[in-house]
VOBA-1610 file (N, C-alpha, C; in pm, whole numbers, padded with zeros to 5 digits, always signed):
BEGIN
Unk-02628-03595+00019Unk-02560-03637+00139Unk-02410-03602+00132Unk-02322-03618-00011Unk-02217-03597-00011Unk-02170-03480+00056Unk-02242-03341-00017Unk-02251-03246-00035Unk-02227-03174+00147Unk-02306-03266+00243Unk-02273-03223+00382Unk-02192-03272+00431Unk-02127-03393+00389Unk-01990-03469+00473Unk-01919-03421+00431Unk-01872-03340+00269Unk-01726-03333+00256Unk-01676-03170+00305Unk-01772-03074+00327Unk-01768-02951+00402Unk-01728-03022+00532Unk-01824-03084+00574Unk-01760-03138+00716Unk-01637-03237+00768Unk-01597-03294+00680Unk-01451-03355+00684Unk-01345-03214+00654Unk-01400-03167+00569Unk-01252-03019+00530Unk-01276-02995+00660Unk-01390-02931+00728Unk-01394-02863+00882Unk-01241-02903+00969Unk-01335-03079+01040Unk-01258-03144+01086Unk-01121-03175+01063Unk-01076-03162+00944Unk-00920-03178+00907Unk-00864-03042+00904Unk-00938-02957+00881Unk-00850-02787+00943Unk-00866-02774+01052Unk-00939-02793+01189Unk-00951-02792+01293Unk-00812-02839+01366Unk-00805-02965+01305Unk-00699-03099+01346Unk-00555-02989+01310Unk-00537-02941+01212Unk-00379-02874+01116Unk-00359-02756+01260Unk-00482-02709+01278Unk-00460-02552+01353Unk-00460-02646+01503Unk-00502-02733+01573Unk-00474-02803+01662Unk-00332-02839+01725Unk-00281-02883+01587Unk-00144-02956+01616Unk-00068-02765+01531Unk-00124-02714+01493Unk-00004-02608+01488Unk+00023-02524+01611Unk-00091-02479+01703Unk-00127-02389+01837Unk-00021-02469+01936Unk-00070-02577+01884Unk+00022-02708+02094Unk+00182-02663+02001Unk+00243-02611+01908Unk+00404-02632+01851Unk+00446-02481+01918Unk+00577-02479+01929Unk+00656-02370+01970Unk+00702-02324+01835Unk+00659-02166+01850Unk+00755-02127+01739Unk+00837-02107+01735Unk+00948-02138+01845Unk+01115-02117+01799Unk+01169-02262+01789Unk+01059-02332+01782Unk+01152-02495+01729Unk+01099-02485+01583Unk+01171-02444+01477Unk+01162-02484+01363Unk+01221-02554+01324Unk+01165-02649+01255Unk+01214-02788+01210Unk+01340-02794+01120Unk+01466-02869+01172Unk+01552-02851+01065Unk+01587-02950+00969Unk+01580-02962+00889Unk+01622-03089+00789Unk+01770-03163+00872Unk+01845-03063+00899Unk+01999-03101+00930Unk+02026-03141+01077Unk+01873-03165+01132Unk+01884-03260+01257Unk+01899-03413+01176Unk+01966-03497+01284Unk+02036-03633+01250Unk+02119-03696+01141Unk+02212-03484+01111Unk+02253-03526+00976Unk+02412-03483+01021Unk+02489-03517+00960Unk+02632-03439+00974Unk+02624-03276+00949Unk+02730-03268+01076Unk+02696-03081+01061Unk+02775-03025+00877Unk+02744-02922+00820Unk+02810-02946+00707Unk+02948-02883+00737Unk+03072-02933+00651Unk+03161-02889+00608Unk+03244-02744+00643Unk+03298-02685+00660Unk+03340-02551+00639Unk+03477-02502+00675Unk+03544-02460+00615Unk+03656-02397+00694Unk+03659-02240+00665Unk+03709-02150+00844Unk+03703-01998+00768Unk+03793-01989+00882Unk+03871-01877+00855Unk+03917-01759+00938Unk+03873-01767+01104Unk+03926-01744+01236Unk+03861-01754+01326Unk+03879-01564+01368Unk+03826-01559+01494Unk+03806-01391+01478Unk+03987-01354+01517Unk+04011-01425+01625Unk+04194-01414+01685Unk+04279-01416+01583Unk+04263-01487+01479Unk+04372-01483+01389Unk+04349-01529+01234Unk+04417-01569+01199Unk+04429-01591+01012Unk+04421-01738+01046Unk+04437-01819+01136Unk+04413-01972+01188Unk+04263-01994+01178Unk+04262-02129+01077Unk+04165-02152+01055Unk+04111-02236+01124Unk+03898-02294+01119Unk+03867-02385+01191Unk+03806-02460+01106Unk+03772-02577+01150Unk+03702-02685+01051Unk+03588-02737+01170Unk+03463-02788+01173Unk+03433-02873+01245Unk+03475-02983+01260Unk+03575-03035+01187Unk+03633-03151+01164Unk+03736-03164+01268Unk+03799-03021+01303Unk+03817-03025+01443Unk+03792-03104+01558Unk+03651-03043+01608Unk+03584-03092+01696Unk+03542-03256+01660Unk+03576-03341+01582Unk+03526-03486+01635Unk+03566-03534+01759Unk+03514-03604+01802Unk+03510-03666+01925Unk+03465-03594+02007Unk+03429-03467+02038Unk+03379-03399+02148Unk+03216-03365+02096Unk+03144-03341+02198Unk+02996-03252+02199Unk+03033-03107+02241Unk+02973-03036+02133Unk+02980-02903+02116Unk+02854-02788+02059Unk+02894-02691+02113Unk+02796-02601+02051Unk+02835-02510+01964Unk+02768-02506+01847Unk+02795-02372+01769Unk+02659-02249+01778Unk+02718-02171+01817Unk+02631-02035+01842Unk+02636-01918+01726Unk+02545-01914+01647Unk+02563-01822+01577Unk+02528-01685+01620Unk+02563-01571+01620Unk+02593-01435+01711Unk+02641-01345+01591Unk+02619-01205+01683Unk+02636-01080+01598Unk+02671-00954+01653Unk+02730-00886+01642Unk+02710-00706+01708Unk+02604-00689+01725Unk+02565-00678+01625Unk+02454-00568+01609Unk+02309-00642+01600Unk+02317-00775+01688Unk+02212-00860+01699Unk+02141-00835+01873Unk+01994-00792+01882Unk+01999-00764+01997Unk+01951-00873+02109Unk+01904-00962+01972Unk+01870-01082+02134Unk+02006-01136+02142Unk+02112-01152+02077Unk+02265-01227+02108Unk+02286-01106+02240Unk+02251-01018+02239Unk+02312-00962+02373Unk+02276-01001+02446Unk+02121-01060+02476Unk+02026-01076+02560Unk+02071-01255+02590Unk+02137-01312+02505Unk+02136-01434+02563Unk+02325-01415+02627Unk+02400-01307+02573Unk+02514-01367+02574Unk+02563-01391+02748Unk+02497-01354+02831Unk+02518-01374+02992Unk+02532-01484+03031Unk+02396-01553+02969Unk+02355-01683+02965Unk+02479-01804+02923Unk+02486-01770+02819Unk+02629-01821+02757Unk+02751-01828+02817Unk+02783-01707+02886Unk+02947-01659+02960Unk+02929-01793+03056Unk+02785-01779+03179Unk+02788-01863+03291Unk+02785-01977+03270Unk+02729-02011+03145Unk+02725-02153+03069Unk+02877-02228+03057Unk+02955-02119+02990Unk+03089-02120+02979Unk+03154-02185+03104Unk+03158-02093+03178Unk+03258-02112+03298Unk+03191-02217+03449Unk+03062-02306+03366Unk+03008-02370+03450Unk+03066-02530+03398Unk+03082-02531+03277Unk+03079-02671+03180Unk+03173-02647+03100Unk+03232-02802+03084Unk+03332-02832+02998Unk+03293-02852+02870Unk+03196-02784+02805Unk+03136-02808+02665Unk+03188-02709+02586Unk+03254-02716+02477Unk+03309-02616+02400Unk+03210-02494+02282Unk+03235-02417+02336Unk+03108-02333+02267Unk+03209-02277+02143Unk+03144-02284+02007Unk+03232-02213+01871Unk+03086-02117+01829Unk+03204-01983+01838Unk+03099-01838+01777Unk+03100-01909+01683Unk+03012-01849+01569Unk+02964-01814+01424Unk+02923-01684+01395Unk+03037-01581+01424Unk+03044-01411+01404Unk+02987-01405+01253Unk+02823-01377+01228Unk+02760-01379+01146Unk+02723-01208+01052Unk+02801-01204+00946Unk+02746-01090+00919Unk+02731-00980+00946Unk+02871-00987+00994Unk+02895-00885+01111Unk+02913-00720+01046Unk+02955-00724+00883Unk+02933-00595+00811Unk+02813-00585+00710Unk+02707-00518+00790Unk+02557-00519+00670Unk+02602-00432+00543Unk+02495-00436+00509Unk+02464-00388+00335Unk+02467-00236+00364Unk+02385-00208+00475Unk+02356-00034+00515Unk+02496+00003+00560Unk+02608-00046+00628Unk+02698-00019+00687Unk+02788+00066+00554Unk+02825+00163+00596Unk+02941+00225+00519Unk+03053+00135+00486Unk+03103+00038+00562Unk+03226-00035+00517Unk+03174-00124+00424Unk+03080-00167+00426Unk+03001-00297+00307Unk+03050-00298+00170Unk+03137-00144+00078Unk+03174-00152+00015Unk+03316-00129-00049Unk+03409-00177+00121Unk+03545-00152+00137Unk+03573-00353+00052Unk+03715-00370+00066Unk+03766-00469-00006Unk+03711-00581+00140Unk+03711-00690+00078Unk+03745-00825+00172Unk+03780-00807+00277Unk+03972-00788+00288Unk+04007-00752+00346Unk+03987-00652+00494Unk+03967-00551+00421Unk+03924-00473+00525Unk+03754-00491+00645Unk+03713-00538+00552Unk+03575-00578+00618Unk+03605-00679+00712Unk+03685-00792+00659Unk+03700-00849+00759Unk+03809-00790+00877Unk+03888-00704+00899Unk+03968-00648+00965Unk+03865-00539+01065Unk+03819-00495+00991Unk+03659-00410+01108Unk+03572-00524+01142Unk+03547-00637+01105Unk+03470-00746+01180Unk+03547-00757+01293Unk+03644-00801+01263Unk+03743-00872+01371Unk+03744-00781+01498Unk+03781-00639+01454Unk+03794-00525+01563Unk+03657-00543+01620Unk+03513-00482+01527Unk+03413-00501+01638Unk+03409-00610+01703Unk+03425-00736+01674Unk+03354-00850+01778Unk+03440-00829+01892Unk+03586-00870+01872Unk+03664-00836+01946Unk+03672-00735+02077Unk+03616-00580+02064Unk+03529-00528+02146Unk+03396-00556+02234Unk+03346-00624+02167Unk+03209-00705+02183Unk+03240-00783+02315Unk+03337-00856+02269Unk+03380-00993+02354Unk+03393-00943+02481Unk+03500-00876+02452Unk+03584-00771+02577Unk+03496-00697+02643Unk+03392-00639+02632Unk+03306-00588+02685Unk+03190-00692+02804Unk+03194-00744+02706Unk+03045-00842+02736Unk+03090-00988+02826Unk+03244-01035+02778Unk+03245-01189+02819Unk+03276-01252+02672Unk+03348-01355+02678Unk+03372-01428+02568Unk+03355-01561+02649Unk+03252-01665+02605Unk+03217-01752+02690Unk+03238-01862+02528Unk+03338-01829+02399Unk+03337-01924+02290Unk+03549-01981+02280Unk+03539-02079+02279Unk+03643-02146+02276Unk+03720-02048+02176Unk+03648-02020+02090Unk+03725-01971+01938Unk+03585-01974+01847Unk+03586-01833+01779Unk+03520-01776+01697Unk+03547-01756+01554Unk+03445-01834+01470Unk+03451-01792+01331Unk+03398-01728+01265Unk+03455-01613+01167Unk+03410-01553+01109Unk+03355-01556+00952Unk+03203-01567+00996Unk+03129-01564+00806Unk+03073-01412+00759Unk+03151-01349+00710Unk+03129-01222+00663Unk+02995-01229+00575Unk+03002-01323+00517Unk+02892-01341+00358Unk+02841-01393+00366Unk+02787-01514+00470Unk+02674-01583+00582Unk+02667-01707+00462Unk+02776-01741+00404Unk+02780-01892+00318Unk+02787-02058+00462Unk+02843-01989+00556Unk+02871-02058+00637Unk+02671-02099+00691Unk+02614-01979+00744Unk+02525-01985+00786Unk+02394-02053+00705Unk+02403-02018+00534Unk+02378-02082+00461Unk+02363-02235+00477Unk+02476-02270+00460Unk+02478-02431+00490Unk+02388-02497+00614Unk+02450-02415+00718Unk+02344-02478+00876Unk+02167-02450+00844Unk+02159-02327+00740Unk+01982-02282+00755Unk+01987-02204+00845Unk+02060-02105+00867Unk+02051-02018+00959Unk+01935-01907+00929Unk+01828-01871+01012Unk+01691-01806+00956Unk+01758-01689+01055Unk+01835-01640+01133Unk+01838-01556+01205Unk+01956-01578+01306Unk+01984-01440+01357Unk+02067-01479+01498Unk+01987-01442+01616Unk+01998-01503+01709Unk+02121-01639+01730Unk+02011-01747+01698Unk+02112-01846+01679Unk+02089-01958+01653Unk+02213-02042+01744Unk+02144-02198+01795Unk+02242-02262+01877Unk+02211-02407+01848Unk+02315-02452+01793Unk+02323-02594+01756Unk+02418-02706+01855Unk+02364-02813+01865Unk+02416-02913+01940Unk+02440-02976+01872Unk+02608-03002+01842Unk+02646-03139+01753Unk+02736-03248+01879Unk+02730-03337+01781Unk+02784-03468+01881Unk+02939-03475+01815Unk+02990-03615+01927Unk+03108-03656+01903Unk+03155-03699+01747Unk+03063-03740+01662Unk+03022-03780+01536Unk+03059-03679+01452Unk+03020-03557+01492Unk+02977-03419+01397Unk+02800-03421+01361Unk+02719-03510+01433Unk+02582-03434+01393Unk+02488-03396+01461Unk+02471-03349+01390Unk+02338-03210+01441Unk+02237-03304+01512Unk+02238-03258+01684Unk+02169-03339+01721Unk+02014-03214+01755Unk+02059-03119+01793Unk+01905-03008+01859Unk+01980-02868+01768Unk+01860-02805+01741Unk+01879-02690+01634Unk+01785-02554+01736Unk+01828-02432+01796Unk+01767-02360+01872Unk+01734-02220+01796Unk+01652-02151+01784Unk+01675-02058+01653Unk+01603-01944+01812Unk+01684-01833+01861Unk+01626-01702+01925Unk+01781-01747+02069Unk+01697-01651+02130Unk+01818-01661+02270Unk+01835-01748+02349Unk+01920-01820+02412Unk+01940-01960+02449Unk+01914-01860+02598Unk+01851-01940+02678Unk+01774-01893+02838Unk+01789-02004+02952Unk+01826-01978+03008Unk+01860-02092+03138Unk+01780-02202+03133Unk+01679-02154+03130Unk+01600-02272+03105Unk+01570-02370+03008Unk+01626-02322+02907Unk+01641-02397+02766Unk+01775-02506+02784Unk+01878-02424+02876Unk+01992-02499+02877Unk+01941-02604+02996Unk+01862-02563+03108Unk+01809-02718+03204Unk+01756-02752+03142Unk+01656-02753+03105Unk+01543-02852+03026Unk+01592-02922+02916Unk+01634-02853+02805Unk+01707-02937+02691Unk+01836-02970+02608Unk+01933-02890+02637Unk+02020-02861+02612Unk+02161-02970+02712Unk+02132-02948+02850Unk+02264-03013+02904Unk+02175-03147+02956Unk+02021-03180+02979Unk+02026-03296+02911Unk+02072-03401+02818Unk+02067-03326+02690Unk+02128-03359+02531Unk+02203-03424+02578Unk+02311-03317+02628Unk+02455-03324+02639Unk+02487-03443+02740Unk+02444-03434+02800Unk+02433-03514+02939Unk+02429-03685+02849Unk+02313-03698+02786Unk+02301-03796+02730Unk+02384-03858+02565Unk+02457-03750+02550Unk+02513-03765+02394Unk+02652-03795+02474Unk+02678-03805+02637Unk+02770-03879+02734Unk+02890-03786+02615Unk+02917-03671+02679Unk+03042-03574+02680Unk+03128-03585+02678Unk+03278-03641+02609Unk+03368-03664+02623Unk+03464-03577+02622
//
């Protein structure tokens, strides 16, 4: 008797795993660093040698957007973003991610300079496209991105007045992401 229930309980309990995995979205991956303080960081912003901290931003609700050149859904959301911008008083901070790869010829110029061709491309970028970010920081060596769990760009995080990570968005932020969940959030994390 055993012998037919416990084939048939494994059944039923993989049925149940692939059940509840099919009904999940795959661009909500779960982040540990929801309901946690955003972490730490200070770097370089893209405008100048002036640095940023999130420590900055206490008291306000904000977004950090992590973005790229040479990222092609950040192009695909960055429209989204500009109108976002100039619709709401919510402060959007780039996270200019990695902006000189490994394949890139400059990858094995000094610090310095890498970050001086970061700065120039985004800078173009911006100017081209819309700059819809209060002020942009630059993580050349993705230690920054590290810390958040960044699996990819873009990525779009909602932190609170507090500093924590309240919604974690990993692909292109889409109008509809911003009605449905996003300026809800915001709406409700009451915007100051």
């Amino acid at each position: 008797m055993k012998k037919v229930f416990i084939p048939l309980i494994f059944f039923f309990a993989l049925v149940i795993f692939l059940a509840i995995g099919l009904n999940r979205d795959p661009r909500e991956i779960p982040s540990p660093l929801i309901g946690k303080p955003a972490p730490a960081f200070t770097s370089v912003t893209l405008e100048s040698d002036k640095t940023f901290s999130p420590q900055q931003m206490l008291g306000k609700v904000w977004l950090l957007n992590v973005w790229a050149t040479w990222c092609v859904a950040c192009r695909q959301e960055h429209p989204v973003l500009v109108a976002f911008s100039e619709k709401n008083n919510i402060p959007i901070i780039g996270l200019s991610y990695k902006e000189i790869q490994p394949q890139d010829p400059a990858y094995k110029q000094s610090d310095a300079t890498k970050l001086q061709l970061a700065r120039e491309r985004s800078a173009i970028w911006l100017q081209r496209y819309g700059n819809p970010y209060a002020t942009s920081v630059m993580d050349l060596d993705g230690r920054v991105g590290i810390q958040y769990g960044v699996y990819g760009v873009p990525e779009t995080y909602v932190i609170d007045q507090q500093g924590v990570i309240r919604f974690k968005h990993v692909g292109a932020v889409t109008p509809q992401l911003l009605a449905d969940k996003i300026l809800p959030l915001i709406q409700g994390l009451g915007n100051s």
